[in-house]
N, C-alpha and C positions, 0 to 999 in steps of 0.2 A: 624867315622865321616860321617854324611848326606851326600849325593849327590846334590849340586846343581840341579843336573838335567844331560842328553843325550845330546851333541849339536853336531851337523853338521857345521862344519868351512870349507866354501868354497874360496879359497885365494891364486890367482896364484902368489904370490910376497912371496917370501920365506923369506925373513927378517921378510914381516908383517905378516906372517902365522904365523912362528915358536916362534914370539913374541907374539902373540896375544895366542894360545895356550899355552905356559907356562902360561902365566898373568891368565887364565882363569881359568887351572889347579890347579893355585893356590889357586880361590876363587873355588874349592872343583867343577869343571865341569866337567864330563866324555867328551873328547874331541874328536874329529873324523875329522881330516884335511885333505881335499884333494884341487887339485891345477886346477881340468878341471872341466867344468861343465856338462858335461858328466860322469865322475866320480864318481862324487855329486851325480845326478838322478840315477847313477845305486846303489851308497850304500844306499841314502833316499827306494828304491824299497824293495831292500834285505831285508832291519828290521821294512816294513811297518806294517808287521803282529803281531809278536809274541811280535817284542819287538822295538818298533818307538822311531824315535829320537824327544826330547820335543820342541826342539827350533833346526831353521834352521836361522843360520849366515851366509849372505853369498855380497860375492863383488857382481859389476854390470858390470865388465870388466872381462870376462874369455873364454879361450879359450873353444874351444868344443859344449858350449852351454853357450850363455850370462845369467847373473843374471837373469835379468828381463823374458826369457824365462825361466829361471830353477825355479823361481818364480811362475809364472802362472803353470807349472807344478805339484807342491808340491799344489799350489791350489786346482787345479781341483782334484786331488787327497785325498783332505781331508782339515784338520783346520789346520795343526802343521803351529807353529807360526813362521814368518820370518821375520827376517834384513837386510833388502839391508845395505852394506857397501860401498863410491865411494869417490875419488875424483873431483870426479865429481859437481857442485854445483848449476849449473844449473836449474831455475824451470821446466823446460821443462822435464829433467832426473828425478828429486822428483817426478813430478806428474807421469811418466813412472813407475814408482818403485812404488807405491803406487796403482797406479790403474790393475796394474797387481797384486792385492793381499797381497802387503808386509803390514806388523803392524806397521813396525817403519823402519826410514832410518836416517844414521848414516854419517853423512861427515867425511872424511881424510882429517889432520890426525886429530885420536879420543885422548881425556882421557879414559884411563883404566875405570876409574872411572864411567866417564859417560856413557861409553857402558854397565860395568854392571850396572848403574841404569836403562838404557833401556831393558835392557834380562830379568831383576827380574821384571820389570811391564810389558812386555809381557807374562811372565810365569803367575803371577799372574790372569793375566785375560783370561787364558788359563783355572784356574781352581774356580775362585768366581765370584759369583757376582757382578752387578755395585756397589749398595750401601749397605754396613754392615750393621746391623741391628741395633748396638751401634752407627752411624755415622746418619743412619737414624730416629733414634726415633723410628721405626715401628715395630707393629711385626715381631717374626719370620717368616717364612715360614712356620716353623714346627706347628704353631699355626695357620696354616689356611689359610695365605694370601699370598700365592706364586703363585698367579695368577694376572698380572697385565691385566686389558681390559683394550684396547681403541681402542673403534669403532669395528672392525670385528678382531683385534689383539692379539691375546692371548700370553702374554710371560710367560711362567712357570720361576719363578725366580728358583727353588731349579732343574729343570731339565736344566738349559742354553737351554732353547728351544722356537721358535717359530711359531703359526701358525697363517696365514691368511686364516679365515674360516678352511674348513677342513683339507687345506694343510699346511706340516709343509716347513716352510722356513727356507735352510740353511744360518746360518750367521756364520762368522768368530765370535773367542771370542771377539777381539776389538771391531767389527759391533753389538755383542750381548749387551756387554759393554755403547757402546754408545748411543744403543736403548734406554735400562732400563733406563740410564740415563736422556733421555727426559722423557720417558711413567712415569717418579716415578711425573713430575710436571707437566704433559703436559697442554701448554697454556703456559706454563712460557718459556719465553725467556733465553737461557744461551747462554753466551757470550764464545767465540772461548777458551776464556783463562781460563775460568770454565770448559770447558771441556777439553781442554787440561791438566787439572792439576787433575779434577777427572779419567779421563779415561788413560791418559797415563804418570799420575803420572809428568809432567812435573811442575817445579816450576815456581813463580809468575814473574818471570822475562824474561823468556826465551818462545819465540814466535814462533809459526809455522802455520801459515795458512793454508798451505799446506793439511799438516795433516786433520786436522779436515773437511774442504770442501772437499776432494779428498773420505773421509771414508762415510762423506755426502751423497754425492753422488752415491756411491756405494750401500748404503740404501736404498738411493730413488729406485733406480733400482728393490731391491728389495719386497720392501712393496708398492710400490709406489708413484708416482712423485709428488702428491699432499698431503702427509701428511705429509714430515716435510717443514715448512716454512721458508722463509730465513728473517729478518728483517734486512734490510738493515743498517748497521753503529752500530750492536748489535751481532747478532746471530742465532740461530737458535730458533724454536721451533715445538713439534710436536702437530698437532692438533688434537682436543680433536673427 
């Protein structure tokens, strides 16, 4: 049987560790639990090379070293993709957890369920594209058009990469995601909840604002402050 995937489970509450663990184990995850966040940084270190962990789950209350620190860590270290876990519920905490790098954040307590619909659309956009080419209408990439311009922006859709002019700019897969997202219509206005459901898979129902301004943002930082617009009472778009 397939592997899900390598995950890092960070989780000082031992009931919700050793729960959370089985439950994941049993949707086929190679699982790796530790309880400090100190711990975490030192296993994340150890298998950065040869053989890294695909997805990093992790709480925002731990001893050692806090989420949101171990977070920004795994960051600046590279893409692997993370989950803040918290009871925390606070906007104040969501936007900490996010703007420190996490892809997705997860309130306690969770559905099984719903945490692994969040692990498999972070993993996914770890390794595709924003839009399929069946979902797109568009050619493939492999026919030639895996280059999207706009303006001084080059995104290679089949490399996940991006340059401004001659520099390439690092983006998370989410941040990659989200890009392509606009640059496939840019001028066109997509609304929070278009994007939350192309980019992170979330359904028609279920809202996060958070989310989507906080990853916003993060972008603009990067490509800069004036190309994606904000239309007020709508969304975003990026300009042409």
């Amino acid at each position: 049987m397939t592997s899900a995937g390598t995950l890092l489970l960070v989780e000082d509450d031992e009931v919700i560790g050793e729960a959370t663990q089985l439950n994941l184990e049993r949707y086929d995850y190679q699982v790796t639990w530790v309880q400090d966040g100190l711990d975490a940084w030192r296993a994340f270190t150890e298998r950065s090379t040869e053989d890294p962990f695909q997805i990093v789950l992790c709480d925002v209350m731990l001893p050692g070293l806090d989420g949101i620190s171990l977070c920004r860590r795994i960051r600046e270290a590279g893409n692997t993709p993370v989950v803040l876990i918290s009871a925390r519920t606070e906007s104040i905490d969501i936007v900490s957890g996010l703007e420190a790098g996490a892809d997705d954040y997860v309130t306690k307590p969770f559905d099984i369920q719903v945490l692994l619909a969040r692990l498999r659309s972070v993993s996914r956009r770890a390794v595709q594209p924003a839009v399929s080419d069946a979902e797109s209408g568009q050619a493939s990439p492999a026919d030639g058009d895996e280059h999207l311009i706009i303006g001084d922006l080059d995104l290679d859709r089949r490399a996940l990469e991006m340059r401004r002019g001659d520099k390439l700019i690092n983006l998370t897969p989410t941040e990659m995601r989200l890009l392509l997202e606009l640059a496939e219509q840019p001028g066109v206005v997509l609304s929070r909840a278009a994007l939350l459901q192309r980019v992170w898979d979330y359904p028609e129902w279920e809202e996060d604002d958070h989310l989507v301004n906080v990853h916003i943002q993060r972008l603009r930082t990067k490509i800069g402050t004036d190309r994606i617009e904000t239309v007020r009472g709508f969304g975003y778009k990026l300009r042409r």
